[in-house]
C-alpha positions as CSV (number, residue, x, y, z in Angstrom):
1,X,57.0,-138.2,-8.4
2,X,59.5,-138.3,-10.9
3,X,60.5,-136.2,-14.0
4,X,60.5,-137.6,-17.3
5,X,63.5,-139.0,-18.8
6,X,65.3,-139.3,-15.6
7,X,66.4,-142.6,-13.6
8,X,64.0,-144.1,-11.4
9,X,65.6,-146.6,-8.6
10,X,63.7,-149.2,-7.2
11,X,65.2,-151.2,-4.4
12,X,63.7,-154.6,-3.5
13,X,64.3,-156.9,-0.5
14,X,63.0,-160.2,-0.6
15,X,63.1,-162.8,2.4
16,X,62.1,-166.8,1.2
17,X,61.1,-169.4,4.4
18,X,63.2,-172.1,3.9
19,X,64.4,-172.4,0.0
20,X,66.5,-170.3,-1.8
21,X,65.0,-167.5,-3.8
22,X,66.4,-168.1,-7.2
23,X,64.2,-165.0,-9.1
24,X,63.0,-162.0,-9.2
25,X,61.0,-160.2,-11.8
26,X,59.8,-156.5,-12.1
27,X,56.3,-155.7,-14.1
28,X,55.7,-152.2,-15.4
29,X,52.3,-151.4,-16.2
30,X,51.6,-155.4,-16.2
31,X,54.1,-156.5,-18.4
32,X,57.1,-158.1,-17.7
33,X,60.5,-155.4,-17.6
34,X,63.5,-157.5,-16.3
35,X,64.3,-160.3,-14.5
36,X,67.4,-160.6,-12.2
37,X,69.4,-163.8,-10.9
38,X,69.3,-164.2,-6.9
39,X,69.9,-166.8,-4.2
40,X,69.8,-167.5,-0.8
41,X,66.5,-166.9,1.8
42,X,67.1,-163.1,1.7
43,X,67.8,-160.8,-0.6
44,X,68.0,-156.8,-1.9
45,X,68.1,-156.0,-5.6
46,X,67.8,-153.0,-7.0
47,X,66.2,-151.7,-10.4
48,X,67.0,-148.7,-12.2
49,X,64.8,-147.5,-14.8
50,X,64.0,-144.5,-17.6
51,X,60.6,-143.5,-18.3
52,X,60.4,-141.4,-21.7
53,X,56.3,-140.6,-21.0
54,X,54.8,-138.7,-18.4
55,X,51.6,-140.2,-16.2
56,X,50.9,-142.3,-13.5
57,X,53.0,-145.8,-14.2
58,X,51.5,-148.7,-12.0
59,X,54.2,-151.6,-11.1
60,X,55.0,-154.5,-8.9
61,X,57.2,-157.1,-8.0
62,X,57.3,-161.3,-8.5
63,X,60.0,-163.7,-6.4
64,X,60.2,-167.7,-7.3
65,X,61.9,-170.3,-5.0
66,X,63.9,-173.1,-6.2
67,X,60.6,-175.6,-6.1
68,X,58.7,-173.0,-8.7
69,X,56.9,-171.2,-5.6
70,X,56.2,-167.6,-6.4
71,X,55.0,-164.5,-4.7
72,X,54.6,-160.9,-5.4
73,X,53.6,-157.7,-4.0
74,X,50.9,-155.7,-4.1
75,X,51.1,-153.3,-7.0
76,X,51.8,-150.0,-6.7
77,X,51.8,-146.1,-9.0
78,X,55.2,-144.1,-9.3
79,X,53.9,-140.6,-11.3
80,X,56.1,-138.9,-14.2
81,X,56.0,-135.6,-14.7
82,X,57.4,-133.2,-16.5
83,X,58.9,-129.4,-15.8
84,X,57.3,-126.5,-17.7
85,X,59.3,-124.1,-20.1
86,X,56.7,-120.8,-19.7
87,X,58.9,-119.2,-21.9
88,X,62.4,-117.2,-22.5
89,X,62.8,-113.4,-22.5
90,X,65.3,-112.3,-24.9
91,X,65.5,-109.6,-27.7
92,X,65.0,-110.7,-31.3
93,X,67.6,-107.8,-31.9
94,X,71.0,-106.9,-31.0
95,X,74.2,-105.7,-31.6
96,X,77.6,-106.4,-30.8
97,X,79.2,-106.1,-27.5
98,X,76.1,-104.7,-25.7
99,X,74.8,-106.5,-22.3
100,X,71.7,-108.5,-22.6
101,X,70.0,-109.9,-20.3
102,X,68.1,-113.7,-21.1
103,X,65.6,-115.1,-18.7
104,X,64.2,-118.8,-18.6
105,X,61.0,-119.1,-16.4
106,X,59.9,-122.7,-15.9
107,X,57.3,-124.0,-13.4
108,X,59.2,-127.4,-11.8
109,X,56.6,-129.6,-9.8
110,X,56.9,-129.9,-6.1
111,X,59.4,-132.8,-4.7
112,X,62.1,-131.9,-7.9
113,X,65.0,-130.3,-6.8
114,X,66.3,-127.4,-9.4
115,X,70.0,-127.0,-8.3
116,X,71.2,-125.0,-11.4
117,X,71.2,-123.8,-15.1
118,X,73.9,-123.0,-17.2
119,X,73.3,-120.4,-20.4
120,X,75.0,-121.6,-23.7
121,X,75.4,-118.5,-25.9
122,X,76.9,-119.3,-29.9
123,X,78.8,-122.0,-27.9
124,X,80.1,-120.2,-24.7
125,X,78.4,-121.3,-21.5
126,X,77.4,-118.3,-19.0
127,X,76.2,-118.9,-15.4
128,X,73.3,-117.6,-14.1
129,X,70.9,-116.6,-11.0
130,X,67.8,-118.4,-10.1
131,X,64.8,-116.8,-8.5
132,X,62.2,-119.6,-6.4
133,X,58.7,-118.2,-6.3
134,X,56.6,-120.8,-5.2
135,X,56.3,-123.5,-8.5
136,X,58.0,-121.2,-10.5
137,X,61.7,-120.8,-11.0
138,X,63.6,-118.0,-12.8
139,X,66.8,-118.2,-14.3
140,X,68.6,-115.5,-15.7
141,X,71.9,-114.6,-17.3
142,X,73.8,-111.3,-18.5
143,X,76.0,-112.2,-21.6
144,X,78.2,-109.1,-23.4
145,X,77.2,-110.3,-27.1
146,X,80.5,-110.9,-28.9
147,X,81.7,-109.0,-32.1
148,X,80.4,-110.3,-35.2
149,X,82.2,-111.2,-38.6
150,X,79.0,-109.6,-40.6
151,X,76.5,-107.9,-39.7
152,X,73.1,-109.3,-39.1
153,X,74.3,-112.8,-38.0
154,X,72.3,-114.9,-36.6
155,X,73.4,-116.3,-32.8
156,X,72.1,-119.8,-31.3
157,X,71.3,-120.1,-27.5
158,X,69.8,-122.3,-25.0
159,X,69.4,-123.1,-21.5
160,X,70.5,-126.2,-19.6
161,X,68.8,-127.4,-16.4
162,X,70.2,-129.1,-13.4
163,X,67.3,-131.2,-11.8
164,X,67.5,-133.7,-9.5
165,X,71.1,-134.4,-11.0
166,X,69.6,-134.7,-14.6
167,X,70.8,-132.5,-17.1
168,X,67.4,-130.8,-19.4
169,X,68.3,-128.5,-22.2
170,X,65.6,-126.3,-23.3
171,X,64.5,-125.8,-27.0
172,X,67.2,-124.0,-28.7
173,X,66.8,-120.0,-30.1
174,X,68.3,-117.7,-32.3
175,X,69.0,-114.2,-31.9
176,X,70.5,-111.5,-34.7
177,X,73.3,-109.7,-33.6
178,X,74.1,-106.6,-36.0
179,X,78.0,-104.5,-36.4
180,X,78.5,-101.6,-34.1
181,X,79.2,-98.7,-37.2
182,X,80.8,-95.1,-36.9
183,X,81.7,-93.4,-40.4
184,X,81.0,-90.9,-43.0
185,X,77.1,-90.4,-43.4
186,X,76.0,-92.8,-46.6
187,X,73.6,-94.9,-47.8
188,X,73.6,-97.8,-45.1
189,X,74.8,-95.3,-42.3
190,X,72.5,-92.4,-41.8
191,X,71.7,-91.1,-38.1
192,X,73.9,-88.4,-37.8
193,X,76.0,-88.3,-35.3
194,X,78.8,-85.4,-35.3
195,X,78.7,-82.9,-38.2
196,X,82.2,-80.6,-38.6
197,X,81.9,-76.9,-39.9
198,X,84.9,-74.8,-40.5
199,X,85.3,-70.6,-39.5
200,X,88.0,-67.9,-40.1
201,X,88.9,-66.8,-37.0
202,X,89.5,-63.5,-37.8
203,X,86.3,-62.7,-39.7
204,X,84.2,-65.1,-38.0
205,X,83.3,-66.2,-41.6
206,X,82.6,-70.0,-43.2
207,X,85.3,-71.5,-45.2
208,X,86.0,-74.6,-46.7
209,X,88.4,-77.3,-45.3
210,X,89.8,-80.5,-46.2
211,X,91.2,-83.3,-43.8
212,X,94.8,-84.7,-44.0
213,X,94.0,-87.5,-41.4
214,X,91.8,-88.1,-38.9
215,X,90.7,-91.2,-36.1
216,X,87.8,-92.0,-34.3
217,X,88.5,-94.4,-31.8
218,X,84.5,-95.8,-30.3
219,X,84.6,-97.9,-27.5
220,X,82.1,-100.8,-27.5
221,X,79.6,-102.2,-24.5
222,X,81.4,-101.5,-21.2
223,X,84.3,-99.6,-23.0
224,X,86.8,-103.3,-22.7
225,X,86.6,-103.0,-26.6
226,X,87.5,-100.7,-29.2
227,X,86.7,-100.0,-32.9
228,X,88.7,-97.1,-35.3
229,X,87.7,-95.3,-38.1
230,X,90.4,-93.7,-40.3
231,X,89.5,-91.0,-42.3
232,X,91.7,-88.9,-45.0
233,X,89.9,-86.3,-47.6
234,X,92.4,-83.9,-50.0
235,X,89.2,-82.2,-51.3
236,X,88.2,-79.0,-49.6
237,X,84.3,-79.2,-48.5
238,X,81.9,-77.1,-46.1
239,X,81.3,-79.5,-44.1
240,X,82.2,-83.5,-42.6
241,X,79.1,-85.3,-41.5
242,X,79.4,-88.2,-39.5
243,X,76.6,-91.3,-38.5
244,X,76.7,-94.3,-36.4
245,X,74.4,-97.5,-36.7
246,X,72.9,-98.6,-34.5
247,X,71.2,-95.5,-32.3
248,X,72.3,-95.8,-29.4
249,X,75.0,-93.5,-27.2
250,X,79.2,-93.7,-28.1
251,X,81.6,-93.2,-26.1
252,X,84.3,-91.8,-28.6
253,X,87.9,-90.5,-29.1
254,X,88.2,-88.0,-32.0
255,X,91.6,-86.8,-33.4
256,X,90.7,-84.5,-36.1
257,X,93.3,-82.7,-38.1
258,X,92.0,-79.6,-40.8
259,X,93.0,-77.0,-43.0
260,X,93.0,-74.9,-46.0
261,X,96.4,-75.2,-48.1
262,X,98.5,-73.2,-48.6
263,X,96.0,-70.4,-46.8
264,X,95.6,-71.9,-43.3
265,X,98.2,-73.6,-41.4
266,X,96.9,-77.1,-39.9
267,X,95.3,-77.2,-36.7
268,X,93.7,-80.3,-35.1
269,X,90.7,-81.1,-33.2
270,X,91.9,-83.4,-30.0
271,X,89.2,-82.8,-27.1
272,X,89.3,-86.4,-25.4
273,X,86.9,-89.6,-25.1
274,X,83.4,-88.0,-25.6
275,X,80.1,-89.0,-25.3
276,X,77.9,-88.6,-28.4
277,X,74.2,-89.3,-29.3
278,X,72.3,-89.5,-32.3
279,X,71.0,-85.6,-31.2
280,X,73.4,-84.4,-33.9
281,X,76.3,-82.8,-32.2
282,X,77.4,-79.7,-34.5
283,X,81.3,-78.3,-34.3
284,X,82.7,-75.3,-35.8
285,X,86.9,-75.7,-36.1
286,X,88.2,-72.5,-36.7
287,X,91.2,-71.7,-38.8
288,X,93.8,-68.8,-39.3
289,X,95.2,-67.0,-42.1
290,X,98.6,-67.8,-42.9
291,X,99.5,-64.1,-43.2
292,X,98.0,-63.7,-39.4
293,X,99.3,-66.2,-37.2
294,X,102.8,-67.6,-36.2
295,X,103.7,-71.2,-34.7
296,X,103.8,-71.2,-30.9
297,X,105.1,-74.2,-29.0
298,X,104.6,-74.8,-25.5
299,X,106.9,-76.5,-23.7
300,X,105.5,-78.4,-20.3
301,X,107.6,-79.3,-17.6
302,X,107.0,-79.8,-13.9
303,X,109.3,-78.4,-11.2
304,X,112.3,-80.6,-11.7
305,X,112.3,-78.8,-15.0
306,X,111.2,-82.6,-16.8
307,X,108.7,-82.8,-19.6
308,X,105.4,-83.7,-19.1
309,X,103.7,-85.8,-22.1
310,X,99.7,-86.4,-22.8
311,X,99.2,-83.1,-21.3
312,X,95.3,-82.2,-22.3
313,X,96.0,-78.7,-24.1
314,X,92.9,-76.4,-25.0
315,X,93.1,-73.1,-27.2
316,X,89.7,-70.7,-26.8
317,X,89.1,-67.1,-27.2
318,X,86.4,-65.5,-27.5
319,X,84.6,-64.9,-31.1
320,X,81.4,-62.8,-31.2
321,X,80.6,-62.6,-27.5
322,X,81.3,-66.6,-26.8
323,X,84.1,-68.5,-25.9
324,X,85.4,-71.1,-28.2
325,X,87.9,-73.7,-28.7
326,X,90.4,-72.6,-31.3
327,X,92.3,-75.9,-31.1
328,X,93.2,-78.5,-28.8
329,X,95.8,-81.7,-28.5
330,X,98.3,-83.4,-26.4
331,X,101.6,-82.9,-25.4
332,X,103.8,-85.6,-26.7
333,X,106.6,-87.8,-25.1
334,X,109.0,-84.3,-25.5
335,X,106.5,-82.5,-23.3
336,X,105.7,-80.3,-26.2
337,X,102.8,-78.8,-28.5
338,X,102.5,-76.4,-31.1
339,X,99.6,-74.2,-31.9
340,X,99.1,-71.9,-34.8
341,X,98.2,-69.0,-33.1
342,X,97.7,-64.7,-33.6
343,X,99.9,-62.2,-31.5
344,X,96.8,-59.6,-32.2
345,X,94.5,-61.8,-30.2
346,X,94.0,-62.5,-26.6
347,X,93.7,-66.0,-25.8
348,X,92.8,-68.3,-23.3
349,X,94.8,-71.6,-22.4
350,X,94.4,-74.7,-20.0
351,X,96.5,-77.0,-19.7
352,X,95.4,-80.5,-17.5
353,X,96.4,-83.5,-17.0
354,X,95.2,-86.3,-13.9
355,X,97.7,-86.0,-10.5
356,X,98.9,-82.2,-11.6
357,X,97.4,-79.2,-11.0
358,X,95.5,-77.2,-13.4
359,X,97.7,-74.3,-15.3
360,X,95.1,-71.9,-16.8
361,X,96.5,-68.6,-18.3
362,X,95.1,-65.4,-20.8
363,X,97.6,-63.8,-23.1
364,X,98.1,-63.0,-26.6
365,X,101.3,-64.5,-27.8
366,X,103.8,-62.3,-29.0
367,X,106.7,-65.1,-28.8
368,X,107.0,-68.5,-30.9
369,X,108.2,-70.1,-27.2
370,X,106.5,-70.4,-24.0
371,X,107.8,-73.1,-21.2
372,X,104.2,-73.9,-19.1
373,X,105.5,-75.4,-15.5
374,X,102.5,-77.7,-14.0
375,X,103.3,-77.8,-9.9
376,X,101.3,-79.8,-7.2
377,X,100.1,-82.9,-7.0
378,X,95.9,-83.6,-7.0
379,X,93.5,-86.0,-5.5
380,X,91.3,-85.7,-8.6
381,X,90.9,-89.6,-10.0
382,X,88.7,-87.9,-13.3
383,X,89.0,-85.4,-15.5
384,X,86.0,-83.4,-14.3
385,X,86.9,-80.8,-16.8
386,X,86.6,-83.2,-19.8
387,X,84.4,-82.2,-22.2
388,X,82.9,-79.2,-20.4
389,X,82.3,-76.4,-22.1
390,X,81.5,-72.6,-20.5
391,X,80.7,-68.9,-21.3
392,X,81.6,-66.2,-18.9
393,X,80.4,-62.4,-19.1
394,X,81.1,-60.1,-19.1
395,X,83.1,-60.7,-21.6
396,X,86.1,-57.8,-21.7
397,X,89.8,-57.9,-19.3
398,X,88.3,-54.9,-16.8
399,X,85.0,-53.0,-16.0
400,X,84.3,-49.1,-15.4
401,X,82.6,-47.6,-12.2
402,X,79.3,-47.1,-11.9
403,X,78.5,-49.3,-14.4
404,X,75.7,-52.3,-14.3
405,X,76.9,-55.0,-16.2
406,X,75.1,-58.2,-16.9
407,X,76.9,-61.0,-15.1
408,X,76.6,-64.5,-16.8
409,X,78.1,-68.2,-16.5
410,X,76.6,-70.8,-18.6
411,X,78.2,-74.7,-18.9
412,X,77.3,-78.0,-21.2
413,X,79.1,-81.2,-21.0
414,X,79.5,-83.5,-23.9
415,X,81.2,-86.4,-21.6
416,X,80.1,-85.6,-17.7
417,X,76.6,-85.5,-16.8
418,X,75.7,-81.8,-15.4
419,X,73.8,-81.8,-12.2
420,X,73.8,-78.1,-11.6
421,X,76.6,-75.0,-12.3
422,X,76.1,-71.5,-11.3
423,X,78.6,-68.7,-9.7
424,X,78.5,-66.7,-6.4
425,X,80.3,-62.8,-7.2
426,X,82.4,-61.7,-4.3
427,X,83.8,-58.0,-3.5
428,X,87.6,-57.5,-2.5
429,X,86.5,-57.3,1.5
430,X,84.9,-61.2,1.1
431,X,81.4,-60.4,1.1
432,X,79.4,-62.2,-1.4
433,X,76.9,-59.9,-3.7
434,X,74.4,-63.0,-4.6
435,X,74.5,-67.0,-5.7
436,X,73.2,-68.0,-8.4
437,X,73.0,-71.8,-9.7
438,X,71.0,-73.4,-12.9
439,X,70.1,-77.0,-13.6
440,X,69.8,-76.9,-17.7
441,X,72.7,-77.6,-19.9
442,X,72.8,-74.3,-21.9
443,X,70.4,-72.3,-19.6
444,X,72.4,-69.9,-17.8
445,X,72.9,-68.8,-14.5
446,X,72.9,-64.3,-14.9
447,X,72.3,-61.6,-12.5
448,X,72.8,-57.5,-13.1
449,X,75.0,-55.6,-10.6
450,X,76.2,-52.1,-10.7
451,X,80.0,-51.9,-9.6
452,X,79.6,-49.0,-8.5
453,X,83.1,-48.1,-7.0
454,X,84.6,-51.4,-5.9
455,X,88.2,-52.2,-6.8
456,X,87.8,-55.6,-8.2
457,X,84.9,-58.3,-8.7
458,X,85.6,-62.0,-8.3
459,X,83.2,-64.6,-10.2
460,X,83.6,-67.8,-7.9
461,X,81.9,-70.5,-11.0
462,X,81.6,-74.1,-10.7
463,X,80.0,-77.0,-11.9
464,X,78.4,-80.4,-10.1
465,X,79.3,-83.4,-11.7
466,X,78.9,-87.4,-10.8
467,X,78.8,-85.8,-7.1
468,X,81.5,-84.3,-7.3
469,X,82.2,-80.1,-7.0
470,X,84.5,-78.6,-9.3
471,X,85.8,-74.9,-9.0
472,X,87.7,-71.9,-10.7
473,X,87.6,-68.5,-10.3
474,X,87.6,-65.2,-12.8
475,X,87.8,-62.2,-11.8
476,X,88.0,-58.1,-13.2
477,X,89.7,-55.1,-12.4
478,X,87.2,-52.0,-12.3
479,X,89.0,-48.7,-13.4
480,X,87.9,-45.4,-12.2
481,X,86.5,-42.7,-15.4
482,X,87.8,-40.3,-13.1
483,X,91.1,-38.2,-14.5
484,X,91.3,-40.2,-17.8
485,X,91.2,-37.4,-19.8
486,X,94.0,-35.7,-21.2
487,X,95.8,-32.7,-19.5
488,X,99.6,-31.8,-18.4
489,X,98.8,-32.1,-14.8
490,X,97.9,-35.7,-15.3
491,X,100.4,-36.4,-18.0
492,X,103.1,-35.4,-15.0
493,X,101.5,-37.8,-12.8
494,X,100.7,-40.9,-14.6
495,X,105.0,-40.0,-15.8
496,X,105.8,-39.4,-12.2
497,X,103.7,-42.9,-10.9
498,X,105.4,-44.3,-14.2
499,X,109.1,-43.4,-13.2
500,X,108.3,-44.8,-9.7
501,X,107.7,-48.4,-10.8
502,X,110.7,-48.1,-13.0
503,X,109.1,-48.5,-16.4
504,X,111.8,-46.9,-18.2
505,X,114.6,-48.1,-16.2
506,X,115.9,-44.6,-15.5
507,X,117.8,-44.0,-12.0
508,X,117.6,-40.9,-9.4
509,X,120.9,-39.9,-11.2
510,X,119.0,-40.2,-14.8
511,X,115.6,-38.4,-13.6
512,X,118.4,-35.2,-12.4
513,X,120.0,-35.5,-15.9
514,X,116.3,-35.4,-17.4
515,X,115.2,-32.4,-15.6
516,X,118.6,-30.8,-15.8
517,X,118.4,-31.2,-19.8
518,X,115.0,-29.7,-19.7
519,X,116.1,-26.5,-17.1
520,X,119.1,-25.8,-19.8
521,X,117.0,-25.9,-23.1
522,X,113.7,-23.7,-21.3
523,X,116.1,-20.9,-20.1
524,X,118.7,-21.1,-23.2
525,X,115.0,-20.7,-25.9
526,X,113.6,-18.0,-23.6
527,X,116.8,-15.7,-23.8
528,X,118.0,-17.0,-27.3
529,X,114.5,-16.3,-28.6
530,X,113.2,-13.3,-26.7
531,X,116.3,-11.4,-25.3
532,X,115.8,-11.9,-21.5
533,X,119.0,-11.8,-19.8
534,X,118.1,-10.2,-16.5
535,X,119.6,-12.1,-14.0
536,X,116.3,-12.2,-11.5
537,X,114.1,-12.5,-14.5
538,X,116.4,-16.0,-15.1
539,X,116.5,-16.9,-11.7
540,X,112.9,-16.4,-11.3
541,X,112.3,-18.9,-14.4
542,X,115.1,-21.4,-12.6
543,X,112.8,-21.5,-9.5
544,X,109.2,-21.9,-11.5
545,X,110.6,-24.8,-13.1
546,X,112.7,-26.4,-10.3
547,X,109.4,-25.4,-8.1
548,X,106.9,-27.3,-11.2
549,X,109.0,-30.8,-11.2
550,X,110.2,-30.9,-7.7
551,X,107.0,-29.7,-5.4
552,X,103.9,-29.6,-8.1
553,X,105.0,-33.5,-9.5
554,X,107.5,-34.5,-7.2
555,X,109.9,-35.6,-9.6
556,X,113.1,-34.6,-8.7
557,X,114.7,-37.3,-5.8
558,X,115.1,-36.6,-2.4
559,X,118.8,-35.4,-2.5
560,X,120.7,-36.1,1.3
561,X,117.5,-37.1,2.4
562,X,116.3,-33.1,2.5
563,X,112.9,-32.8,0.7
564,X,112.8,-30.0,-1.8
565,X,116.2,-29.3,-1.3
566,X,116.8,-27.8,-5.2
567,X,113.5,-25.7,-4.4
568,X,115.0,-24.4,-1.6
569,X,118.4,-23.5,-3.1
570,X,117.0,-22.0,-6.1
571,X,114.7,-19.9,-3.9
572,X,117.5,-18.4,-2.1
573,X,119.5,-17.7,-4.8
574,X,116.3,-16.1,-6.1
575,X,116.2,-13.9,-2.8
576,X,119.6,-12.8,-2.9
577,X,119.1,-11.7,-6.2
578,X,116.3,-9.6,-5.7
579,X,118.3,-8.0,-2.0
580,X,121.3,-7.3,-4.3
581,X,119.5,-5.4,-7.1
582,X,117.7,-3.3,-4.3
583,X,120.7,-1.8,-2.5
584,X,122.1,-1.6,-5.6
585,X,119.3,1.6,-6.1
């Protein structure tokens, strides 16, 4: 069996008795094909042949001698056949860059040998895999569909076949191939993507803004390829609503700068390659009076004291009982980056970057400089903390005894998938109160504790992500309601506590100066004011007072390592006093 259109090879041998063969003709379907030249008694000739129909083709042989004797064979069938194209799975639809997959399925005849096909895509030959079941052969090939001049243009494909050393190509196919799109929502591109909304940070309040520049880089198919969108408004508007065509998920890079001139300072929007859907993904950018805020650089440095560039830098606080991201960026080739920022709020900042560790930090900043030093090297190859964002509660710096608080962590991701996240809350000693976990983006894991009288409460929190465990902890001081009223006693010992640490950077020397000053000023009113100038009646005032500050608050220093020492001076003196004015009777 043969298939159509391919060479057929006939070898002949022919053996005369005793004259030379001078002839030998082949017939095809009774009618004389060629005729080839020979001599001597034996011979071998071979015919090759084409046969452009399919079907059973009868043939034989004819030999003449040199005294016009001929014989021939017996004739005999060949069949042509030809493969079957079942069909090609492709879509009619596609757009640039993405990875289709085309499939051939023929059915090739027994006794034909299918060694290969080759895919020709808009002129570019792909290889492909072949699948045998039984008659039936698959072929099939994944092509990345190249970037298009205009959208909607139309692609030409076909397959080639490799059987029995023939080459077959199959009936060529078009496909449309449409532009992968990301800009301002219009006529032609309307699934909305990413939507921007702008918020006072102080009043929590919508405002306008308007956008000096700002780049979307969206990367294409398997991310080898890249398309940017530059965008610039001077108009200030309530909101900046952005679509893609077609549907389907983008992996992007937004740099997003905004503000309200002359009345808020510029910040930007910077959070790294995200992942975005057409499930509209809805940001509120907050911005910051003029009149409130100052400039505050940071300066990023390892421990050689050299700057550290592309530094992911994130701004939150919190803003009506959530935490949110004020503003983000990266550091640049100086190491540096400069927020606009309030000395009246407390705020939360994380600085990252692949190989370093983690610096995380809460303060409100009161100076226009900080220097951030990022120590330790990390076996983390991803960013696990790109794109996630989380809420923590209780919400406030410490807690109070004997209080039940509500104890929440909640996580989404706009770049990682989330397996699960939850917390475990731990006691100073170690022990571990309970574990909670949740599987929902957005649904949170929460459990109620009283804190009775512990010190402090640690919130271990983490997060699952491509397999992979990621970890940080919070933690809050719980303060005592006990003695935080106002009185003199505990005015005297918070001062005395205070003096201790060194607050006021007064000396032993300087807290005997102190109470010195006050001695001399009590005794000089008292006999100024009311007449008293009976020496026991002074000396009886000397020792109250020494007594108060050196026994009652344990002010006055240890002097040559005697406790109480002025106490027990002014006590004797006091004794004498009163020994003298009775033998004076």
């Amino acid at each position: 069996m043969f298939l159509k259109d391919s060479l057929v090879t006939f070898n002949i041998t022919t053996q005369g008795n005793t004259h030379d063969l001078v002839n030998i003709s082949l017939y095809i379907e009774g009618v004389l094909n060629e005729t080839k030249t020979i001599s001597g008694i034996s011979n071998e000739t071979v015919f090759t042949k084409n046969f452009g129909t399919i079907g059973s083709k009868e043939w034989y042989v004819e030999s003449c001698s040199n005294i016009s004797i001929c014989s021939s064979i017996p004739e005999k069938s060949i069949s042509i056949q030809e493969y079957i194209e079942n069909n090609i799975s492709y879509s009619t639809e596609s757009y640039e860059t993405k990875t289709e997959q085309f499939i051939l399925n023929t059915t090739i005849y027994s006794g034909i040998t299918t060694s290969s096909a080759t895919f020709t895509y808009d002129g570019t030959p792909y290889s492909s895999t072949k699948t045998i079941s039984g008659s039936d052969v698959l072929f099939t090939s994944d092509v990345t569909i190249p970037l298009v001049t205009t959208s909607g243009e139309s692609k030409e494909f076909y397959w080639t076949l490799n059987l029995d050393s023939n080459l077959y190509n199959t009936t060529f196919t078009n496909q449309t191939v449409y532009s992968t799109l990301f800009d301002l929502c219009n006529a032609t591109l309307v699934t909305p993507f990413l939507n921007f909304t702008f918020k006072d940070e102080s009043t929590n309040g919508f405002i306008n803004a308007s956008v000096p520049l700002a780049t979307f880089s969206y990367y294409l198919g398997d991310g080898s390829v890249t398309k940017t969108l530059t965008y610039t408004e001077s108009t200030q508007n309530t909101q900046y609503l952005f679509c893609a065509s077609p549907n389907l998920t983008l992996k992007i890079n937004p740099y997003f700068q905004y503000e309200q001139s002359p009345n808020y300072p510029q910040r930007v929007y910077d959070p790294g390659i995200t992942s975005y859907t057409n499930t509209i993904t809805n940001r509120v950018l907050y911005l910051l009076s003029s009149s409130k805020g100052q400039y505050v650089t940071f300066q990023v440095v390892n421990i050689a004291d050299q700057p550290i560039s592309s530094v992911i830098s994130t701004v939150s606080r919190t803003i009506g009982g959530s935490d949110v991201t004020i503003s983000s960026g990266q550091t640049d080739s100086a190491g540096a980056i400069t927020f606009f920022l309030s000395a009246d709020f407390i705020y939360d900042f994380l600085f990252t970057k692949t190989g370093l560790a983690n610096f995380e930090s809460s303060f409100a900043p009161t100076l226009t400089e900080y220097t951030i030093t990022m120590t330790g090297a990390s076996s983390t190859i991803n960013n696990f903390f790109q794109g996630i964002n989380y809420w923590i509660l209780p919400s406030v710096q410490s807690l109070l005894n004997d209080t039940t608080y509500s104890f929440e962590f909640n996580a989404t991701s706009d770049y990682w998938d989330l397996d699960s996240f939850g917390f475990a809350l731990r006691l100073a000693n170690g022990s571990i109160v309970t574990y909670q976990t949740s599987t929902f983006e957005g649904s949170p894991a929460t459990f109620s504790y009283d804190v009775n009288n512990q010190s402090i409460i640690y919130m271990d929190y983490f997060w699952f992500t491509n397999n992979t465990y990621t970890n940080a902890t919070r933690f809050w001081v719980v303060e005592s309601t006990a003695y935080t009223s106002w009185s003199i006693s505990n005015f005297f010992t918070d001062l005395s506590a205070y003096l201790d640490e060194g607050f006021f950077g007064i000396d032993d020397f300087g807290i005997s100066i102190v109470v010195y000053i006050v001695l001399f000023f009590s005794i000089g009113i008292m006999s100024y004011k009311y007449g008293i100038n009976s020496p026991i009646l002074l000396s009886t005032m000397v020792f109250a007072i020494i007594f108060f500050f050196d026994v009652t608050v344990d002010l006055i220093p240890t002097i040559s390592g005697v406790p109480n020492l002025p106490t027990y001076l002014s006590g004797l003196v006091l004794i004498a006093l009163i020994i003298k004015e009775g033998i004076s009777r």
